[in-house]
N, C-alpha and C positions, 0 to 999 in steps of 0.2 A: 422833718423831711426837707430837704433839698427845695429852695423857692420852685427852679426851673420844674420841675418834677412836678409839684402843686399844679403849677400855671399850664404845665400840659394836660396834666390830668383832667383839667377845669375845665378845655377846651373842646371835654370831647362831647359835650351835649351842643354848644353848636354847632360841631363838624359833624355828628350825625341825626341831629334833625334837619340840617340844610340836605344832605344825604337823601334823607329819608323824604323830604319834601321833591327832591329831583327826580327818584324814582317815583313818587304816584303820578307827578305831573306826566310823566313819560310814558309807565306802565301801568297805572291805576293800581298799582299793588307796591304793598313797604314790606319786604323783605324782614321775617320774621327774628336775624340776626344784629340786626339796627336795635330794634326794641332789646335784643339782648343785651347786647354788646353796652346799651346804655344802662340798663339794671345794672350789670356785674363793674361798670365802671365807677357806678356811685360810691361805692364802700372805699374803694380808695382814694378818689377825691376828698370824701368826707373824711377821712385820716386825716387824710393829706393836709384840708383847712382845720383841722384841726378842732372838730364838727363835737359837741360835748355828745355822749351818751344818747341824754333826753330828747336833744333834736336830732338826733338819726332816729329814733323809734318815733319824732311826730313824723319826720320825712315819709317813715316807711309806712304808718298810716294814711299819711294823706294819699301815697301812693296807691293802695291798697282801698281807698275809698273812691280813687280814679278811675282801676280799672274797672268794681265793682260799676260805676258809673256807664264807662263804656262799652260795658258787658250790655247794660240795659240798654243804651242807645242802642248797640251792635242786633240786638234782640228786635229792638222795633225797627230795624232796616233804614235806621237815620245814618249811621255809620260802617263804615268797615269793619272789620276784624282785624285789621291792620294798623287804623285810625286808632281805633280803642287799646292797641298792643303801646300803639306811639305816644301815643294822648296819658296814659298812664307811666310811662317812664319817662318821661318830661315834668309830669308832677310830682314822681319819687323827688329825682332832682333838683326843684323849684320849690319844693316845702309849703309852710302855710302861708308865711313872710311874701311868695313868690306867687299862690295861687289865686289873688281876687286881678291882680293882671295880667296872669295866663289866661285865666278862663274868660276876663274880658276882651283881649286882644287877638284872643282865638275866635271868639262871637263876631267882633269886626271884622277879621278878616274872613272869614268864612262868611260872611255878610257880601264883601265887597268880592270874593273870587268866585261865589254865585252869581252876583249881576253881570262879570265878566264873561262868566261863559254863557249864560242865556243870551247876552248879549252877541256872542260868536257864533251861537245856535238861530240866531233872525234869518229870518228867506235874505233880507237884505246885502248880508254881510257873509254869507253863504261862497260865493264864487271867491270871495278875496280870502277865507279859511281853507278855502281847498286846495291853495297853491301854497302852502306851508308844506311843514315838514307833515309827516306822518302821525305825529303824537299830537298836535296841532289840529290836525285833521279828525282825527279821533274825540278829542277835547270838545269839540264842534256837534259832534254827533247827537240829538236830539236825544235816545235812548242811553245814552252813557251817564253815570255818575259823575260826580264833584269831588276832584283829588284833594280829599280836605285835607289830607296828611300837609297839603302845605298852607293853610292855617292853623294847623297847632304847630308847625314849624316858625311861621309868625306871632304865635304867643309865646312861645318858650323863647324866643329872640330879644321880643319886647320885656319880656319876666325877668332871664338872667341877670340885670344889674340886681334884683333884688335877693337874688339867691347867694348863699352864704362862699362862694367860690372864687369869688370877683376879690378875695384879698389877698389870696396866693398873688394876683399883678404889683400887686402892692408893695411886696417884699422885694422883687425884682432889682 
């Protein structure tokens, strides 16, 4: 296949996890065609890089052991349904090669975008949240959830050099 063709293909798990991290931060909700759109874009990327057989089927395990994952989290009310939709087609994508720094860099950041909003949630810092926008204001809300959708959007950021997709640039 055609480099440029690769190298777009390759681009589309950044472009929709940064996507999908916009929307929770805004709407505390990821639109359930982001997750798709990144499932059904895998197979042809992986053409594309030129992916053997054997690692699309660990991809699609590992993927497959993701959601299973997120299912559980989703279950004990630690995550979305959203998160878990996101979370698992970001590790279709990222394989095993890719997964011990997803999953790390999702823990960090989901570490550090908790302390930020507890921290926008203080009596203290209360009046200066409330003259934001509205999704800002929201964010603030003591009762609200943590759009973690943009920490797995920060570990799939941090993962993609490791993932097989990064060679399509190369050919350029």
């Amino acid at each position: 296949m055609l480099a440029p063709v690769a190298a777009l293909l390759a681009l589309a798990l950044p472009a929709l996890v940064i996507v999908a991290a916009v929307k929770d931060v805004t709407s505390f909700t990821i639109p359930n065609w982001i997750s798709l759109a990144l499932a059904a874009a895998f197979a042809p990327a992986a053409l594309a890089a030129g992916l053997p057989l054997t690692d699309v089927g660990v991809h699609l395990a590992v993927g497959l052991g993701a959601l299973v994952a997120g299912m559980v989290l989703f279950a004990l009310r630690w995550i979305g349904g959203g998160d878990a939709k996101l979370f698992a087609a970001a590790a279709l994508w990222l394989g095993l090669a890719g997964l011990p720094s997803f999953l790390l860099a999702t823990a960090v950041a989901g570490g550090g975008l908790s302390l930020l909003v507890l921290w926008m949630r203080r009596p203290l810092f209360r009046p200066v949240v409330l003259m934001g926008p509205s999704w800002v204001v929201r964010l603030a809300e003591p009762k609200e959830g943590i759009p973690y959708g943009v920490a797995i959007a920060v570990g799939a950021l941090a993962a993609f050099p490791h993932a097989p997709f990064l060679s399509a640039f190369a050919a350029l």
